[in-house]
VOGU-3710 file (C-alpha; in Angstrom, 3 decimals, decimal comma):
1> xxxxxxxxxx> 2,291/-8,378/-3,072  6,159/-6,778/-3,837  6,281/-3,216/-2,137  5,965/-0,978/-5,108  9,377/1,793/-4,403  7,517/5,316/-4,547  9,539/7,156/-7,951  8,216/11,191/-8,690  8,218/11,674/-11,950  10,987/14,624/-13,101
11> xxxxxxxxxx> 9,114/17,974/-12,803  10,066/20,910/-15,525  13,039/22,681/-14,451  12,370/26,644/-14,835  13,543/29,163/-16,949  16,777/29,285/-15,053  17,282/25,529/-15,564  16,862/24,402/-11,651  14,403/21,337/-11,689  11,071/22,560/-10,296
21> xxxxxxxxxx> 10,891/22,516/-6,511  14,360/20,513/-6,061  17,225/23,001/-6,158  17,887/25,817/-3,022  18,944/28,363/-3,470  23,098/29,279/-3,175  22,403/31,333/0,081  19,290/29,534/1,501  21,398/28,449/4,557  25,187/27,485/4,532
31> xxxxxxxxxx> 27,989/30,039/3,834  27,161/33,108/1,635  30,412/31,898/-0,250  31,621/29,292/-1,483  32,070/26,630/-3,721  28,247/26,154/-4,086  27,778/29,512/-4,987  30,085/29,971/-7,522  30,023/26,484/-9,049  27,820/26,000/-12,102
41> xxxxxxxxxx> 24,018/25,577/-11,847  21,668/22,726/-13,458  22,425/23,182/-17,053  19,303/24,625/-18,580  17,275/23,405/-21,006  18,107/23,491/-24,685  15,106/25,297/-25,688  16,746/29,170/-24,005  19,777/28,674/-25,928  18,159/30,529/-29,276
51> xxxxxxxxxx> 16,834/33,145/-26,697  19,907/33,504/-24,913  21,845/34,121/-27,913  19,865/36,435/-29,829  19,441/38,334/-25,859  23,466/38,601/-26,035  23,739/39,887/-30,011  20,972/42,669/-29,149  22,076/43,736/-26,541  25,594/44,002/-27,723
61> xxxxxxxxxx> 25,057/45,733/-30,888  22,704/48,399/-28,724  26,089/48,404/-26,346  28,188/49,205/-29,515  25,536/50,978/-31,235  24,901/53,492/-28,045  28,852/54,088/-27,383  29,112/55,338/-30,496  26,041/57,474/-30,448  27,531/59,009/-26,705
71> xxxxxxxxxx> 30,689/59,145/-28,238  29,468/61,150/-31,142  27,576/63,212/-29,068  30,629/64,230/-26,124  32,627/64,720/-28,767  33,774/67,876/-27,585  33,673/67,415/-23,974  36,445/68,067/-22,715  38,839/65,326/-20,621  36,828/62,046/-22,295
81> xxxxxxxxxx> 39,338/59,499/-24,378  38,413/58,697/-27,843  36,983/55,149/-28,532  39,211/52,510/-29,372  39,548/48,619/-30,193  39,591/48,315/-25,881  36,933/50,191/-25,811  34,393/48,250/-28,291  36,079/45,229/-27,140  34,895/46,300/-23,474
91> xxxxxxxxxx> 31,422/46,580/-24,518  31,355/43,127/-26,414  32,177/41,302/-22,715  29,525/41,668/-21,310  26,740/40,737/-23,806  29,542/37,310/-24,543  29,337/36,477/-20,472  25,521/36,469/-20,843  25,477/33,230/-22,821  26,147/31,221/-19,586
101> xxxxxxxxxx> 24,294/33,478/-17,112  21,995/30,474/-16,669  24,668/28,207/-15,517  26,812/30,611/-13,859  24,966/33,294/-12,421  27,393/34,284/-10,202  30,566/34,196/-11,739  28,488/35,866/-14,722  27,742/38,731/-12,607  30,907/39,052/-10,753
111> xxxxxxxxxx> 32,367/39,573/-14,054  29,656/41,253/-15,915  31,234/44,340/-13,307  34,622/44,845/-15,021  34,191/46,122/-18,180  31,967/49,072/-17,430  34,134/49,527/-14,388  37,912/49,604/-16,315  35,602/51,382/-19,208  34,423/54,348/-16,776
121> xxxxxxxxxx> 38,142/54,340/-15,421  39,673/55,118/-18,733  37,519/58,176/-19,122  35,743/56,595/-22,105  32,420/58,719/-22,742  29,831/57,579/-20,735  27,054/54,835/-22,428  24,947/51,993/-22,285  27,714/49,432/-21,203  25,966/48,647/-18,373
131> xxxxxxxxxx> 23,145/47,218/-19,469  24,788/43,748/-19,760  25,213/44,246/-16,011  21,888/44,576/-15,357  20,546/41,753/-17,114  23,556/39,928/-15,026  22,100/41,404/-11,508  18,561/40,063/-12,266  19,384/37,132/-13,261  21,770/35,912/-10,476
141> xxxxxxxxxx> 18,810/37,360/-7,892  15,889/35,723/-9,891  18,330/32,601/-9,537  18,231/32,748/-5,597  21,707/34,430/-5,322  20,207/37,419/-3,675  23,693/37,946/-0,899  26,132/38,482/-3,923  23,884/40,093/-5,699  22,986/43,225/-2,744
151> xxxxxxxxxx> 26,364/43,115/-2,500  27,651/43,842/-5,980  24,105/46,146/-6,319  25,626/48,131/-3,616  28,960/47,716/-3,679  28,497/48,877/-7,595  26,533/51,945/-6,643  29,642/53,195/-4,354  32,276/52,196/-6,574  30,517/54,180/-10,159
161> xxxxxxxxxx> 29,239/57,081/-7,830  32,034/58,085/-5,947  34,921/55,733/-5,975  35,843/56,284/-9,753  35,074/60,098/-9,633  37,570/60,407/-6,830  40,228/58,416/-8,835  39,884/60,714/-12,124  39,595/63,438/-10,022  36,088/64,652/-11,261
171> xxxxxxxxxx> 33,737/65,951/-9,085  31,454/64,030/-6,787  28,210/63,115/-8,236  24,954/65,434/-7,864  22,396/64,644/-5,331  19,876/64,237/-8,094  22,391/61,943/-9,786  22,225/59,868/-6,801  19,059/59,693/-5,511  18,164/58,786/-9,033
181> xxxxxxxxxx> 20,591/55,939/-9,798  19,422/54,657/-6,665  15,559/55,032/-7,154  16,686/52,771/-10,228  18,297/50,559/-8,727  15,512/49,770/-5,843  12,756/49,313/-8,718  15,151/46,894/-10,116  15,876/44,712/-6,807  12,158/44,946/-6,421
191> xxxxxxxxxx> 10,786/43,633/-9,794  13,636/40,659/-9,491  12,675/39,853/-6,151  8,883/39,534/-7,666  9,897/37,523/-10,267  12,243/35,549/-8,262  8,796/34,598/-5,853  6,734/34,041/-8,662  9,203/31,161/-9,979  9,658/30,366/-6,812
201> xxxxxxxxxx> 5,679/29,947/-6,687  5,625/27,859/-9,746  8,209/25,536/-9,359  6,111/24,550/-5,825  3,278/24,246/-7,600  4,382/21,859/-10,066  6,614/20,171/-7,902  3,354/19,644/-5,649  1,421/18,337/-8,663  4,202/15,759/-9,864
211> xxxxxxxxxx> 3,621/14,348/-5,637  0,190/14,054/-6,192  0,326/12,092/-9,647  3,295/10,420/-8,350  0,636/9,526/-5,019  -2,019/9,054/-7,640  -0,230/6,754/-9,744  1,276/4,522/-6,676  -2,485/4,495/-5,350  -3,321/3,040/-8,517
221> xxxxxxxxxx> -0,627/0,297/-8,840  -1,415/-0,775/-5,074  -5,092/-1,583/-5,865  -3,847/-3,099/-9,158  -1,934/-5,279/-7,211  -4,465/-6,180/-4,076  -6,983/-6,598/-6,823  -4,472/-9,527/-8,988  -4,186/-10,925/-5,980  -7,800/-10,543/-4,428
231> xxxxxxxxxx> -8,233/-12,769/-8,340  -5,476/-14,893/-7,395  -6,798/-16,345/-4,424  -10,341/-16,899/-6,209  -9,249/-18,507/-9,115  -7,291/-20,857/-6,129  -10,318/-21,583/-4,449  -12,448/-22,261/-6,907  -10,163/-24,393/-9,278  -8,632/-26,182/-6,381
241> xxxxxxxxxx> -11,757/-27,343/-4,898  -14,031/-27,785/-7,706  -11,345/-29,932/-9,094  -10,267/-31,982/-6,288  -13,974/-32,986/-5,895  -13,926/-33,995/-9,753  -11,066/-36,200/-9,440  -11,965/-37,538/-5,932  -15,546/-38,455/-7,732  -14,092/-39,946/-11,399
251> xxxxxxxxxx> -11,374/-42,366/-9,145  -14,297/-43,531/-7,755  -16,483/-43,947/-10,452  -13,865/-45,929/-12,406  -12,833/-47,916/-9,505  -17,252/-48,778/-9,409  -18,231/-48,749/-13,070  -18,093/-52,477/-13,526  -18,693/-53,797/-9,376  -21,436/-51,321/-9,037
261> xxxxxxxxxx> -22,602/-48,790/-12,206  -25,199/-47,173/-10,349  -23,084/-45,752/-7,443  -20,487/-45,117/-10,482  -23,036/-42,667/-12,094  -23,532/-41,218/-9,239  -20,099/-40,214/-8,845  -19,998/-39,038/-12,496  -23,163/-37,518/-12,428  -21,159/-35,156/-9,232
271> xxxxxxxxxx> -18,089/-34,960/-11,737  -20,531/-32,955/-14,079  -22,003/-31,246/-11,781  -18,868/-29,809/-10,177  -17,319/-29,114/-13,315  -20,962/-27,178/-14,325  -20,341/-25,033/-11,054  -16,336/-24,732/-11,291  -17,703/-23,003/-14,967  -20,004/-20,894/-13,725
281> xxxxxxxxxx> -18,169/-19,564/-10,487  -14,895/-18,725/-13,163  -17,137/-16,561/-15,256  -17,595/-14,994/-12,182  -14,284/-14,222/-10,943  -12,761/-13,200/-14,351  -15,948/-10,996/-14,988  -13,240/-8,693/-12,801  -11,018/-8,088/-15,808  -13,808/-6,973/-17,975
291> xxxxxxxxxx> -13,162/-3,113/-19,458  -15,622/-0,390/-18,148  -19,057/-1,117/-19,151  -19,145/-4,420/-18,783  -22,126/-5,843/-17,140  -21,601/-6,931/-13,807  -21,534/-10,775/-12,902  -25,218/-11,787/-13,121  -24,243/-14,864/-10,064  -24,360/-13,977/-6,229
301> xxxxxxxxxx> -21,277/-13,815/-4,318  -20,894/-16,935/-1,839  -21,578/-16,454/1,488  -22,522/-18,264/4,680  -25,800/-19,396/2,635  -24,260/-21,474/0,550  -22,307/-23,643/2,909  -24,961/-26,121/3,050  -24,407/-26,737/-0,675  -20,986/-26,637/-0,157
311> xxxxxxxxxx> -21,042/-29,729/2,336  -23,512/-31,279/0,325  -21,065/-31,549/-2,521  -18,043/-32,600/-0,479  -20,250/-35,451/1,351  -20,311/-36,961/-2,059  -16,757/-37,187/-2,229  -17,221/-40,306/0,469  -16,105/-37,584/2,924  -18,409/-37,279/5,962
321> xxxxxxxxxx> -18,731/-33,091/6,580  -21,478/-32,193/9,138  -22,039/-28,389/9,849  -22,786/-26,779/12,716  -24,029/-23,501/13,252  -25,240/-21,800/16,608  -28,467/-19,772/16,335  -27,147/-16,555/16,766  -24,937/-16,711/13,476  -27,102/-15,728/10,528
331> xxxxxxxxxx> -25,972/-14,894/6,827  -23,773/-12,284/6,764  -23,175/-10,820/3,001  -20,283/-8,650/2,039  -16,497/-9,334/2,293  -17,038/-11,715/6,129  -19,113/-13,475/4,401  -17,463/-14,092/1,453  -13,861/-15,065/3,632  -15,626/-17,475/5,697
341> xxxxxxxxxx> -17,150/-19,408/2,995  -13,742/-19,513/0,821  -12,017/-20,724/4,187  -14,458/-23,533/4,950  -14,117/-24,298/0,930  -10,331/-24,495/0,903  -10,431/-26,621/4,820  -12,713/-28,919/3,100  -10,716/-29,264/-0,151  -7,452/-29,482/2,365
351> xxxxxxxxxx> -9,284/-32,442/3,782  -10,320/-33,555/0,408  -6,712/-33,892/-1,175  -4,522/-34,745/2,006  -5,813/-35,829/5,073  -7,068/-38,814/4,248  -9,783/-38,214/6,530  -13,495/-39,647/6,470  -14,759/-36,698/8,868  -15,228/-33,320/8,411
361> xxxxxxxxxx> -16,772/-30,820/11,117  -17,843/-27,276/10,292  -18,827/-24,701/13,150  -19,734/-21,367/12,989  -20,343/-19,409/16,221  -19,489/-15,783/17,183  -17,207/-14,738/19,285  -16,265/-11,383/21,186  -19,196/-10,761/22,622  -20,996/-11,018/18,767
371> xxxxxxxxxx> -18,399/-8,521/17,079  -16,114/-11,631/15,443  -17,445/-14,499/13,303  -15,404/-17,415/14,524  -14,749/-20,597/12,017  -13,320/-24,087/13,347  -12,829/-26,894/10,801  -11,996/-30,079/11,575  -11,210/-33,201/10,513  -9,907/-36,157/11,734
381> xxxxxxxxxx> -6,965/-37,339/8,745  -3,675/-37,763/9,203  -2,869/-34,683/10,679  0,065/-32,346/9,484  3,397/-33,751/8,364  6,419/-31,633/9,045  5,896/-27,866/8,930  3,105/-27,839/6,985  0,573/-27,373/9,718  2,109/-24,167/10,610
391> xxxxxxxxxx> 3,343/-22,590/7,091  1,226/-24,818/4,534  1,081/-24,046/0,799  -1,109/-21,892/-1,219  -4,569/-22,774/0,198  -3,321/-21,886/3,991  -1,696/-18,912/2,895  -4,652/-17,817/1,005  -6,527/-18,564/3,863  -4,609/-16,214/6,369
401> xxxxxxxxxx> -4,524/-13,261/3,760  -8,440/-13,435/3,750  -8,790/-13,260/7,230  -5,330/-10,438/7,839  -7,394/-8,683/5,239  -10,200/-8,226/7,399  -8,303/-7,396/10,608  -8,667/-10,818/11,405  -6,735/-14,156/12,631  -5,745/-17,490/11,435
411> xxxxxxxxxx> -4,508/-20,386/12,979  -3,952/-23,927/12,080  -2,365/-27,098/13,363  -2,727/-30,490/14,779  -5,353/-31,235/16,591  -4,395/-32,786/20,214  -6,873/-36,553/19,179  -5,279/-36,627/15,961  -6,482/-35,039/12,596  -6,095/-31,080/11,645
421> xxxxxxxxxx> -7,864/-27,685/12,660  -8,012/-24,269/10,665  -9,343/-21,552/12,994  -10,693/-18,273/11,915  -11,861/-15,640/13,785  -13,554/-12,453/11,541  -14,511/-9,221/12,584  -18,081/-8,697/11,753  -18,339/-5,088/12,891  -16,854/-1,699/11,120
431> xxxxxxxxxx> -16,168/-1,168/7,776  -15,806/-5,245/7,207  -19,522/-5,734/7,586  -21,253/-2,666/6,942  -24,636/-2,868/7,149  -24,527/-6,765/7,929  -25,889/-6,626/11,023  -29,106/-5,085/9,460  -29,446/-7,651/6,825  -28,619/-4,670/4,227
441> xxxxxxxxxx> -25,522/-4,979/2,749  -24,803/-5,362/-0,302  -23,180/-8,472/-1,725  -21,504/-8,064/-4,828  -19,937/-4,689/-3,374  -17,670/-7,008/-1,057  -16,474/-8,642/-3,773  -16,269/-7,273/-6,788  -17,580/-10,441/-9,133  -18,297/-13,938/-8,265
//
């Protein structure tokens, strides 16, 4: 089976357009500064354009709506400048720069602090300009930017409090000017740096649940795969053997229909009945691709019972296979069972087909002390030609994935007084068996259908 490459699936970015769970923040390590910080962010998704735009018209007309209303109001305070075109133009900025506060949260806020900073300076009367700023502050520390953003917090505190006082040579500012501003100002850090966790809590969350489906998912394609080939290496076993018996049994009952008819209906009369139990046994194993309430295979799964049979057929063939089996080895249902029988089924067929050979010997005997089941075939053919004793084709490959599957081994080669040997050796305790040893287990559970 082809390694399936693990993919996650694409979470849901979050409201600031970073995907969920993938993007650090600008000062989470690394310089405070840089090109990282100020470069532009993972373009956020279409859907907060509408929001962002209508955000940026209210809150400039309440900019240009609440100048005029101070304005109106200071009229006759003394030392204030009239409004004019800079003036309304300096309260558009801001609400404009919002548009790409998503993207550039930094740069956004950096600039966000100019025009209420040259409008204060030109002794405009005081009003909401700032409130572009503030959406600007939270939304560069809700976007992780929380260094630059304590620093313009701060460094904008300073600058409006005292800085531009002392440059248009006002007064300083009250103490319960400034212990208010920067009550303000601390609720505002705080609620940003709550929302700032929260997304920060979300965006783990679902980043956590696309691992899990993306786990889920790659479970689910490995057993899909095990399982096509788990049906692979039945459909092998049965065709290959069921149908190598068939045409071993028709040559000879065409080569004997007119010297000797009986022994030719014989040999037909094996034809049919192979063909009968090739039938039956491929019910079984495509009775695996059945949908959900289907009813399970109504046959047993082959075991070490039905070797007997199996020789029985394959002595037919003119092939001589004798079994032997020491008295400790009893039937053992389940998945051991199951690999033993389709290994002594695809030896014999091996011997069948290729070897030429007019002896077959089966033995089963354990091994380990009793924890392995240990099967020997032999025969005594031609022997291997080339490589194929040690690679082989299908059958011997099928043959060693049964027995890797189980934690077991495989070997096969010549054998040293001529012919060829498959050795398996099967571990019969653990989770291979179960509850073999008791005589309990289950059989269809080890393999799934016939």
């Amino acid at each position: 089976m082809s390694r399936t490459s693990r993919v996650l699936p694409e979470a849901e970015p979050d409201p600031d357009g970073r995907p969920a769970g993938g993007a650090r923040p600008a000062d989470a390590g690394g310089p405070p500064f840089g090109p990282r910080l100020f470069g532009p962010r993972f373009p956020p998704p279409l859907a907060w354009l509408p929001r962002d735009v209508l955000l940026s018209v209210f809150l400039g007309a309440l900019q240009i709506a609440g100048t005029f209303g101070a304005a109106r109001g200071q009229r006759h305070t003394a030392g204030l400048r009239g409004l004019d075109a800079l003036a309304i133009v300096l309260a558009c900025i801001g609400p404009l720069l919002l548009l790409v506060r998503r993207r550039y949260p930094v740069p956004v806020l950096i600039a966000s602090v100019l025009p209420p900073l040259v409008y204060a300076l030109r002794d405009y009367p005081p009003g909401p300009v700032y409130l572009s700023l503030v959406v600007a502050l939270f939304t560069a520390m809700t976007a992780g930017c929380r260094t630059v953003s304590y620093v313009v917090l701060v460094a904008g505190y300073v600058v409006i409090g005292w800085i531009v006082p002392w440059v248009r040579d006002d007064e300083p500012p009250s103490a319960a000017w400034a212990g208010g501003v920067a009550a303000w100002l601390m609720v505002l850090a705080a609620f940003s740096e709550v929302v700032r966790v929260r997304r920060a809590y979300v965006a783990a969350e679902r980043q956590r649940a696309a691992e899990e489906q993306a786990a889920r998912e790659e479970a689910e394609r490995r057993r899909a795969g095990e399982e096509r080939l788990r049906i692979a290496r039945e459909l092998h076993d049965v065709l290959a053997h069921h149908i190598s018996l068939m045409n071993v049994q028709a040559s000879v009952g065409l080569e004997l229909m007119d010297a000797n008819p009986e022994q030719a209906r014989t040999a037909l009369t094996a034809v049919k009945q192979a063909s009968r139990e090739a039938l039956g046994e491929l019910r079984g194993v495509l009775a695996i691709l059945k949908g959900e309430g289907e009813s399970a295979p109504r046959t047993p799964t082959a075991g070490l019972a039905d070797l007997d049979d199996l020789v029985s057929r394959a002595s037919t063939a003119h092939l001589a296979v004798r079994l032997e089996r020491d008295n400790a080895v009893r039937d053992l249902p389940g998945p051991v069972g199951l690999a033993a029988y389709r290994i002594v089924q695809e030896a014999v067929t091996n011997a069948v087909r290729h070897s030429g050979a007019a002896h077959v010997t089966v033995r089963l005997s354990l091994a380990d002390g009793g924890g392995a089941l240990r099967v020997a075939v032999e025969d005594d053919g031609r022997g291997p030609t080339g490589a194929a004793g040690t690679s082989g084709g299908h059958g011997l490959r099928n043959m060693r994935e049964r027995a890797s599957a189980l934690g077991g081994t495989l070997s096969s080669g010549a054998r040293p007084g001529g012919g060829f040997r498959v050795v398996a050796v099967l571990p019969v305790t653990g989770d291979n068996a179960g509850d073999a040893r008791d005589g309990r287990a289950d059989a269809h559970e080890g393999d799934g259908a016939a």
